[in-house]
C-alpha positions in Angstrom: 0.0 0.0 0.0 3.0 2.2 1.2 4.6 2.2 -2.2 1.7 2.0 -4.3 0.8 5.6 -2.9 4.6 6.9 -3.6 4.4 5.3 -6.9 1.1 7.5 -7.3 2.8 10.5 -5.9 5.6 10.2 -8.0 3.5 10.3 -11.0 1.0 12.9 -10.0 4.4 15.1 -9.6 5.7 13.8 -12.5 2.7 15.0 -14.6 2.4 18.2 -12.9 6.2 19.1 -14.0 4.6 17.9 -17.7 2.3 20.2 -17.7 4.3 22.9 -16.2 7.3 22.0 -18.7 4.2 22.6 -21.4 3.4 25.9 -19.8 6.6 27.4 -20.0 7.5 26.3 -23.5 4.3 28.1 -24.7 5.7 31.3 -22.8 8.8 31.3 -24.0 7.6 30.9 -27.5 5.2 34.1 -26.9 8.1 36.1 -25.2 10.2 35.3 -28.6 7.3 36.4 -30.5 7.2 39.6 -29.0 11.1 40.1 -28.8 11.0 39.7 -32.4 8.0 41.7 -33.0 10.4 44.3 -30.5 13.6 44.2 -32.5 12.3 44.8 -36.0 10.3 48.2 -34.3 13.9 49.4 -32.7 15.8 48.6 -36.2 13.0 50.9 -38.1 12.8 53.7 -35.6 17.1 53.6 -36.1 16.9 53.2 -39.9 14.3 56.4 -39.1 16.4 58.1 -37.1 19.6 58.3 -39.2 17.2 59.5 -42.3 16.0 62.5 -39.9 19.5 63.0 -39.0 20.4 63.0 -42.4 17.9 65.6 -43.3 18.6 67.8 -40.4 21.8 67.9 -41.2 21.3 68.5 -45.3 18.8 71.8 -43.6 21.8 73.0 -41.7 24.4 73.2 -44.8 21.7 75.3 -46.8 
Protein backbone atom coordinates (compact mmCIF):
# COMPACT_ATOMS: atom_id res chain seq x y z
CA UNK A 1 0.00 0.00 0.00
CA UNK A 2 3.02 2.24 1.20
CA UNK A 3 4.57 2.20 -2.24
CA UNK A 4 1.70 2.03 -4.28
CA UNK A 5 0.76 5.58 -2.86
CA UNK A 6 4.65 6.85 -3.59
CA UNK A 7 4.37 5.28 -6.88
CA UNK A 8 1.11 7.49 -7.30
CA UNK A 9 2.78 10.50 -5.88
CA UNK A 10 5.63 10.23 -8.05
CA UNK A 11 3.47 10.29 -10.98
CA UNK A 12 0.99 12.91 -9.96
CA UNK A 13 4.37 15.07 -9.61
CA UNK A 14 5.75 13.85 -12.49
CA UNK A 15 2.67 14.97 -14.64
CA UNK A 16 2.38 18.18 -12.90
CA UNK A 17 6.19 19.09 -14.03
CA UNK A 18 4.64 17.87 -17.75
CA UNK A 19 2.34 20.21 -17.65
CA UNK A 20 4.34 22.91 -16.17
CA UNK A 21 7.33 22.02 -18.71
CA UNK A 22 4.19 22.56 -21.35
CA UNK A 23 3.36 25.87 -19.75
CA UNK A 24 6.59 27.38 -19.98
CA UNK A 25 7.50 26.31 -23.48
CA UNK A 26 4.33 28.05 -24.74
CA UNK A 27 5.70 31.28 -22.82
CA UNK A 28 8.78 31.28 -24.02
CA UNK A 29 7.57 30.93 -27.49
CA UNK A 30 5.20 34.07 -26.91
CA UNK A 31 8.05 36.11 -25.16
CA UNK A 32 10.21 35.25 -28.58
CA UNK A 33 7.32 36.37 -30.45
CA UNK A 34 7.17 39.56 -28.95
CA UNK A 35 11.11 40.06 -28.84
CA UNK A 36 10.96 39.67 -32.37
CA UNK A 37 7.99 41.74 -32.96
CA UNK A 38 10.36 44.26 -30.49
CA UNK A 39 13.63 44.23 -32.54
CA UNK A 40 12.30 44.77 -35.99
CA UNK A 41 10.27 48.19 -34.33
CA UNK A 42 13.93 49.41 -32.72
CA UNK A 43 15.79 48.65 -36.19
CA UNK A 44 13.04 50.86 -38.13
CA UNK A 45 12.83 53.70 -35.61
CA UNK A 46 17.06 53.61 -36.13
CA UNK A 47 16.90 53.18 -39.94
CA UNK A 48 14.26 56.44 -39.11
CA UNK A 49 16.44 58.15 -37.06
CA UNK A 50 19.59 58.27 -39.20
CA UNK A 51 17.24 59.45 -42.31
CA UNK A 52 16.00 62.54 -39.86
CA UNK A 53 19.54 63.01 -39.03
CA UNK A 54 20.43 63.02 -42.40
CA UNK A 55 17.89 65.57 -43.30
CA UNK A 56 18.57 67.84 -40.35
CA UNK A 57 21.78 67.91 -41.23
CA UNK A 58 21.27 68.47 -45.32
CA UNK A 59 18.84 71.84 -43.64
CA UNK A 60 21.79 72.97 -41.74
CA UNK A 61 24.37 73.16 -44.80
CA UNK A 62 21.68 75.35 -46.81
Amino acid sequence: ESARRSRYRKAAHLKDLEDQVDTLKAENSCLLRRLAALNQKYNDATVDNRVLKADMETLRAK
